[in-house]
ZAFI-571549 format. One line per 10 residues: for each residue x, y, z of C-alpha. Coordinates in Angstrom, 1 decimal. Layout:
X,Y,Z  ...
% end
This chain:
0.0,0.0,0.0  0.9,3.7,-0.9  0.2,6.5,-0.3  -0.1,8.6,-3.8  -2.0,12.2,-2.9  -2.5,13.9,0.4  -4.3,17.3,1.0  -4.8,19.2,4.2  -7.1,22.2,4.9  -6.5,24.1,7.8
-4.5,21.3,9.3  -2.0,23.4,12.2  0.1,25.3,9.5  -1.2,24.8,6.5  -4.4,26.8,5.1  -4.3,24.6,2.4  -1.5,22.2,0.7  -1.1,19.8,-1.8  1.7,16.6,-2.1  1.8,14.1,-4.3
3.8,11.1,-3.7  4.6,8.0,-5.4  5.9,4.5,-4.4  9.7,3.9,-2.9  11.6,6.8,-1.4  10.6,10.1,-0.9  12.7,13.1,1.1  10.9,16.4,2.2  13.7,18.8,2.7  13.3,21.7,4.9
14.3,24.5,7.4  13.3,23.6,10.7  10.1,25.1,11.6  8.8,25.0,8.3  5.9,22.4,8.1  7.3,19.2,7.3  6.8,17.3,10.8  2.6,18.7,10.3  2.3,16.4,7.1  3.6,13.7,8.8
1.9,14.1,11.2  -1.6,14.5,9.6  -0.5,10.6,7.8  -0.4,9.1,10.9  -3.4,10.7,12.0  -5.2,9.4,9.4  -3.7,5.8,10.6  -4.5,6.1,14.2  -6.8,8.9,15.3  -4.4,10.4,17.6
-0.9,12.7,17.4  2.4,11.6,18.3  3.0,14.7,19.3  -0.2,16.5,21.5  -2.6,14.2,23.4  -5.8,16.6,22.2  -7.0,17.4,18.7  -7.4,21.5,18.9  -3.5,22.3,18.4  -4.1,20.4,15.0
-6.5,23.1,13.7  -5.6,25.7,12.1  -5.8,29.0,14.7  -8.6,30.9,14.3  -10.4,28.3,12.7  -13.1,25.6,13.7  -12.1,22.2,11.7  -9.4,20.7,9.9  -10.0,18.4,6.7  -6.8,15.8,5.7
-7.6,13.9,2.5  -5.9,11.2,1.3  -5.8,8.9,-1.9  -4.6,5.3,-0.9  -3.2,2.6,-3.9  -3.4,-1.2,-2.6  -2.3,-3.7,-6.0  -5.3,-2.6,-8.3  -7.1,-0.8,-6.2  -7.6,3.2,-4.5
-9.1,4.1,-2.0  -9.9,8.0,-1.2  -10.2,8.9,3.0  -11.8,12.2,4.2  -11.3,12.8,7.6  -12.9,15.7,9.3  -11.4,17.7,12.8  -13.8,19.4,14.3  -13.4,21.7,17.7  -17.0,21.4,18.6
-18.5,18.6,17.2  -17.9,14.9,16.7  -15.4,14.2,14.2  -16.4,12.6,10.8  -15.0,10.4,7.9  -15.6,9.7,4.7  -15.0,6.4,2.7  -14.4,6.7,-1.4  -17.1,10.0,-0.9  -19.5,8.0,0.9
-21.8,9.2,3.4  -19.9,10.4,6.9  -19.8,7.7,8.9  -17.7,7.4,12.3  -14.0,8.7,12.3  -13.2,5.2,14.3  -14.9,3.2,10.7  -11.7,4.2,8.9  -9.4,2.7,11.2  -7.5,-0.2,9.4
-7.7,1.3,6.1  -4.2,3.0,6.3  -1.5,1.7,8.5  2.2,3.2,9.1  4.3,3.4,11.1  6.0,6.4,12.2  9.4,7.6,13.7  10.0,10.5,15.6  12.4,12.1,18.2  9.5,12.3,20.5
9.6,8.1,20.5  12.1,8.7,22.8  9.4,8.8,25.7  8.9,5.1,24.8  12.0,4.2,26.9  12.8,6.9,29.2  8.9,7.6,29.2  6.6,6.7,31.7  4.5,3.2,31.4  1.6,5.4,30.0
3.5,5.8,26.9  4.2,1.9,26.1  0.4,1.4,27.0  -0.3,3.7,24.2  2.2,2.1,21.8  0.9,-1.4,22.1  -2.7,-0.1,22.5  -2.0,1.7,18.7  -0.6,-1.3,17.6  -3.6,-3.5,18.5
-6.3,-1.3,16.2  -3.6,-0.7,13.5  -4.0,-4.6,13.1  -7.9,-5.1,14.4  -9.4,-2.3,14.1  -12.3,-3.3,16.2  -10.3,-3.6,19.4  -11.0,0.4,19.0  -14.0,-0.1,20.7  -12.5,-2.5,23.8
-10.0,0.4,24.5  -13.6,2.9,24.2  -15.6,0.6,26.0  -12.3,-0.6,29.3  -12.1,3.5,29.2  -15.5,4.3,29.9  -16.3,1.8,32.1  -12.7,3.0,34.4  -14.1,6.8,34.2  -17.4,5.7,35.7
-16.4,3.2,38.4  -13.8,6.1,39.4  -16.3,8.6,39.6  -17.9,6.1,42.4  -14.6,5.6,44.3  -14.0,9.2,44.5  -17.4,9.7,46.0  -16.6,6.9,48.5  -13.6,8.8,49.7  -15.5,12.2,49.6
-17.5,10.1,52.6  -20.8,10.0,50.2  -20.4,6.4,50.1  -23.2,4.4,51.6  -24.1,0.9,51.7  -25.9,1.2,48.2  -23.2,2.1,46.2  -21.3,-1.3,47.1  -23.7,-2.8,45.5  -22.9,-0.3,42.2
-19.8,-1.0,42.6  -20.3,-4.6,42.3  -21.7,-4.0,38.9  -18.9,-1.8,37.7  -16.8,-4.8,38.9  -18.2,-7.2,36.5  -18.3,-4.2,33.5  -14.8,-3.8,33.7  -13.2,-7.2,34.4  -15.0,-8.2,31.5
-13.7,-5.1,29.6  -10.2,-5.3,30.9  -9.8,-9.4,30.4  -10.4,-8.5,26.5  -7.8,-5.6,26.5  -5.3,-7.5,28.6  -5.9,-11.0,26.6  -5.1,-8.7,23.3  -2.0,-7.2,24.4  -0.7,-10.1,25.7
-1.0,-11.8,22.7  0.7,-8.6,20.6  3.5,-8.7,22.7  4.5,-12.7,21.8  4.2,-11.4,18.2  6.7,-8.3,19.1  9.2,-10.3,21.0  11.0,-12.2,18.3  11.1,-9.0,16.1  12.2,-6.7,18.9
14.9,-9.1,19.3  16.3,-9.1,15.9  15.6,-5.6,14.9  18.1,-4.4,17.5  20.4,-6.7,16.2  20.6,-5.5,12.9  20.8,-1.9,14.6  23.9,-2.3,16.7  26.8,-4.8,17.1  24.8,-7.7,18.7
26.2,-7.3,22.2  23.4,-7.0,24.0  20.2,-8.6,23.7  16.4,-6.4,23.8  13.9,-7.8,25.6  10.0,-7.2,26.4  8.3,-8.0,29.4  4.7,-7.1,30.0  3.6,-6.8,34.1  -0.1,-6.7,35.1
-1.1,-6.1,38.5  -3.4,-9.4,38.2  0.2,-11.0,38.9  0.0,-9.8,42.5  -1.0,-7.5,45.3  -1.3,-4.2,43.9  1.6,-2.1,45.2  1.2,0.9,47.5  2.0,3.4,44.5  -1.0,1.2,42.8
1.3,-0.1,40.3  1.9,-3.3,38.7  3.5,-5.7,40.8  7.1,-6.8,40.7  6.6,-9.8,38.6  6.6,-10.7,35.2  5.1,-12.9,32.3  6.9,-16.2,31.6  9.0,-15.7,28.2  10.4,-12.1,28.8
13.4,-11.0,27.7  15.4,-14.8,28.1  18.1,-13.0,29.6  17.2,-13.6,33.3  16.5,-10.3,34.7  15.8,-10.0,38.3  12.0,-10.0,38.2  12.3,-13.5,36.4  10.2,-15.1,33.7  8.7,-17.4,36.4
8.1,-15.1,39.1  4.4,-15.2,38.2  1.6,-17.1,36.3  1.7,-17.1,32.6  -1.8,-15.0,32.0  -1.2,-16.3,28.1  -2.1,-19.4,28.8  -6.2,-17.9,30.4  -9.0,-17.2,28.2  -10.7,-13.8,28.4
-13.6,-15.9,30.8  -10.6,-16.9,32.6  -8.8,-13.6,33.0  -12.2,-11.4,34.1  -12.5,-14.0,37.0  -9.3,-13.2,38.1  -9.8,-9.5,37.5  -13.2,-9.8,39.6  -10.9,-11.7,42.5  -9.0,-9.0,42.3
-11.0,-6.0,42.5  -12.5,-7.5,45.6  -9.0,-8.3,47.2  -8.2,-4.5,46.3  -11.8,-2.8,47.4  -10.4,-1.5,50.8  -7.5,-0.1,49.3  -9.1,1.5,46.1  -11.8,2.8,48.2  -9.2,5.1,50.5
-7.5,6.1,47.4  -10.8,7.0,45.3  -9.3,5.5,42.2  -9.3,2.0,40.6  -5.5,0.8,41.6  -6.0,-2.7,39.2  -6.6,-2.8,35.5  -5.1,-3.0,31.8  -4.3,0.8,33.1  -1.9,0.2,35.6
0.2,-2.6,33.6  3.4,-1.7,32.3  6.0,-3.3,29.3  8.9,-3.2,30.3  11.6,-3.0,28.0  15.2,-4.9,29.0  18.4,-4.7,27.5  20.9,-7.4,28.5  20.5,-7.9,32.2  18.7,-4.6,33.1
15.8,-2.4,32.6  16.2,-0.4,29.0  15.2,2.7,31.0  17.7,4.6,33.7  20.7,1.6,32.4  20.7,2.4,28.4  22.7,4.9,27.0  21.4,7.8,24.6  22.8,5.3,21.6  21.0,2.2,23.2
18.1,4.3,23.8  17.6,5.6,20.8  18.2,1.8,19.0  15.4,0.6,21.4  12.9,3.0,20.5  14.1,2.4,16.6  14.0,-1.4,17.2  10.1,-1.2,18.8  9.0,0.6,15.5  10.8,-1.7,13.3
9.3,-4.5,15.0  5.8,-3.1,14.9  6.6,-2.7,10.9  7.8,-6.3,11.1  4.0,-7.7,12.5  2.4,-5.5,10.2  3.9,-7.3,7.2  3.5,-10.7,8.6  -0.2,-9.4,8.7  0.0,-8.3,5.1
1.3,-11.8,3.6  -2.0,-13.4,5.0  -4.6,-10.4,3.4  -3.4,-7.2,5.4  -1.4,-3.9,3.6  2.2,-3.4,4.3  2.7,0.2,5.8  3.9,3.1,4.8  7.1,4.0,6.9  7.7,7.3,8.5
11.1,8.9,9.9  10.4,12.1,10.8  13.3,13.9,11.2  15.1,10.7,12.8  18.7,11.1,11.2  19.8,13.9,12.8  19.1,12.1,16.2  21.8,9.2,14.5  25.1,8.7,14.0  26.8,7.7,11.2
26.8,3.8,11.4  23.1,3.8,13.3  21.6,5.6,9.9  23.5,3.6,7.2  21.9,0.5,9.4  18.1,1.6,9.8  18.3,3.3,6.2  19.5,-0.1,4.9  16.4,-2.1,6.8  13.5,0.5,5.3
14.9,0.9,1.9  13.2,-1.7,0.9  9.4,-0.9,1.9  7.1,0.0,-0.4  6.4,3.2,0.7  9.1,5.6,2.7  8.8,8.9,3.5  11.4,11.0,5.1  11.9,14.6,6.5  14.8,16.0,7.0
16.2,19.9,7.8  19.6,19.1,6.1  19.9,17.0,2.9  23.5,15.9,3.7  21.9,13.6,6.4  20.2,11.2,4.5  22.2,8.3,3.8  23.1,7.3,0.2  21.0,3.7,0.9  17.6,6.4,0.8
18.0,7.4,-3.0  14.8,8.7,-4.0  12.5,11.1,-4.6  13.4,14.9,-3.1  10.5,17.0,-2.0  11.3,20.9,-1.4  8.9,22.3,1.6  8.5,25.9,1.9  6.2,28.0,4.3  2.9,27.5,3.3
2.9,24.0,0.5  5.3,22.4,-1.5  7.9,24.5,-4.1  7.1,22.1,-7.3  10.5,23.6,-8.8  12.3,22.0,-6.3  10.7,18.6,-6.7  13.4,16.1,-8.6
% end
């Protein structure tokens, strides 16, 4: 799958813009500042509903103005598909399908799928556990797009049952609501045993790719691991954080939380997994109830990321750091096509002004591993750092659009 025409209106810089793109490499080249990061950024939007750079949608409109429009012309073998998705500050947002009526903006979810590299994935290691949730959690309804609606559903259900805990600590708690609670027990064990069944079962895919991605990133003499920690595998702990102890088949390098310490939850069916979670909410009532907020859940887990014998975060180095965070993307792009060789698309690939994070050796390395996708697309502020292995395409951006004189 490519991408072959995108258009923006009143998307953050750009009143209105038009690129056109083709298959293999293409550069956008630059000054910093200038707009390149926002057409990224309004591709991966299309691809995931969300920004990887602001958590809202209203610094993606245009100032002054009340929606934002990115449209987008999509080529898959024989086949195109043409997305409109609408940004609105007041209203629900809306999509269109091939011109179709509007229909939800979550409908087009599925329909394009990259995967995108930034200096902000940085947060994914030195981050806190919120941002790996997301990553995984982005992951899941790149490849099922229905699992949109279990992260919707575990959300809403965690909003409502901590509006009742709060009460209870606000001492406007009476025998009643225990019996409310109850029911918000069941809503969101259920809710949560689909969410956590689905991650789990991402991460075994990740694992072997994680693995050999950083690899073929650095010389080999350490080995990256994943290892995801629900706070099902334990007491929850007094920060109300998942407990000390991990899934069996981490990181196979023996790291002090173990791959035994706990139950394999793999091996549970969702049924199996909401009993536990309703064991558990009853086992943590006393405690959630003098904290006012739900202290187990998919919310509270964490992945943790290992390199060698310790924790990729506080032990890596800015060059393992910044491998780690290359080697999760790549092995994200690695699922994806082992998605598309059964029915799926392969996606388009991203680096948004990544080389200039790199050295030398670290870009030859990732720009030998992409050159090969169908679709690349690259920013960068200074020509010089793309490496000779990304021949292509080269894009001039200019305040405002695209210079077409400079395209070549």
């Amino acid at each position: 799958m490519y991408l072959e025409q995108l258009s923006l209106t009143d998307f953050r810089s750009y009143e209105q813009v038009e690129l056109s793109l083709e298959p293999g490499v293409t550069v956008l080249v630059g000054s910093n500042g200038i707009g390149k990061t926002n057409l990224m950024e309004a591709i991966g939007y299309l691809a995931t509903l969300s920004s990887h750079r602001v958590s809202s949608d209203a610094p993606l409109l245009r100032f002054g103005t009340e929606r934002a429009v990115i449209r987008a012309k999509l080529v898959r073998g024989e086949q195109s598909t043409v997305l409109e998705l609408e940004i609105n500050s007041s209203r629900t947002n809306r999509a269109r399908i091939n011109r179709s009526n509007p229909v939800r903006a979550r409908d087009i979810l599925g329909i394009c799928q990259t995967v995108l590299f930034a200096p902000e994935d940085l947060a994914l290691v030195k981050g806190d556990p919120s941002s790996r949730r997301r990553f995984l959690d982005e992951l899941l309804v790149s490849l099922i797009p229905r699992h949109a609606a279990t992260r919707s559903d575990y959300d809403r259900v965690l909003k409502q049952r901590n509006a009742l805990l709060k009460s209870a600590r606000a001492g406007k708690f009476s025998t009643g609501h225990e019996a409310t609670l109850d029911v918000w027990d069941q809503h969101m064990a259920r809710a949560g045993a689909e969410l956590l069944h689905a991650r789990l079962e991402l991460v075994e895919r990740l694992r072997p790719h994680l693995r050999n991605s950083y690899a073929q990133l650095t010389d080999r003499s350490k080995e990256a691991g994943a290892i995801y920690r629900s706070t099902l595998q334990g007491s929850v702990e007094d920060d109300g954080t998942a407990p000390a102890a991990a899934l069996r088949g981490g990181s196979g390098s023996g790291s002090a939380a173990g791959p035994d310490a706990a139950e394999d939850l793999r091996l549970l069916s969702v049924d199996e997994l909401t009993e536990r979670y309703v064991q558990a909410f009853a086992s943590s009532r006393r405690k959630e109830l003098d904290r006012g907020i739900s202290l187990v859940g998919p919310h509270r887990d964490e992945l943790e990321l290992v390199l060698g014998e310790a924790p990729a975060k506080g032990y890596a180095s800015h060059g393992e750091t910044w491998s780690m965070c290359l080697s999760l993307r790549l092995a994200s792009y690695y699922v994806m096509l082992d998605d598309a060789r059964t029915g799926g698309s392969a996606p388009i690939l991203i680096l948004d002004d990544v080389f200039a994070e790199l050295d030398v050796q670290r870009r030859r390395k990732l720009a030998a591993i992409v050159s090969g996708a169908e679709q690349v697309l690259v920013t960068a502020a200074v020509e010089d750092d793309i490496p000779a292995e990304l021949a292509g395409r080269r894009v001039k951006v200019i305040p405002g659009g695209i210079d077409e004189r400079e395209d070549r």
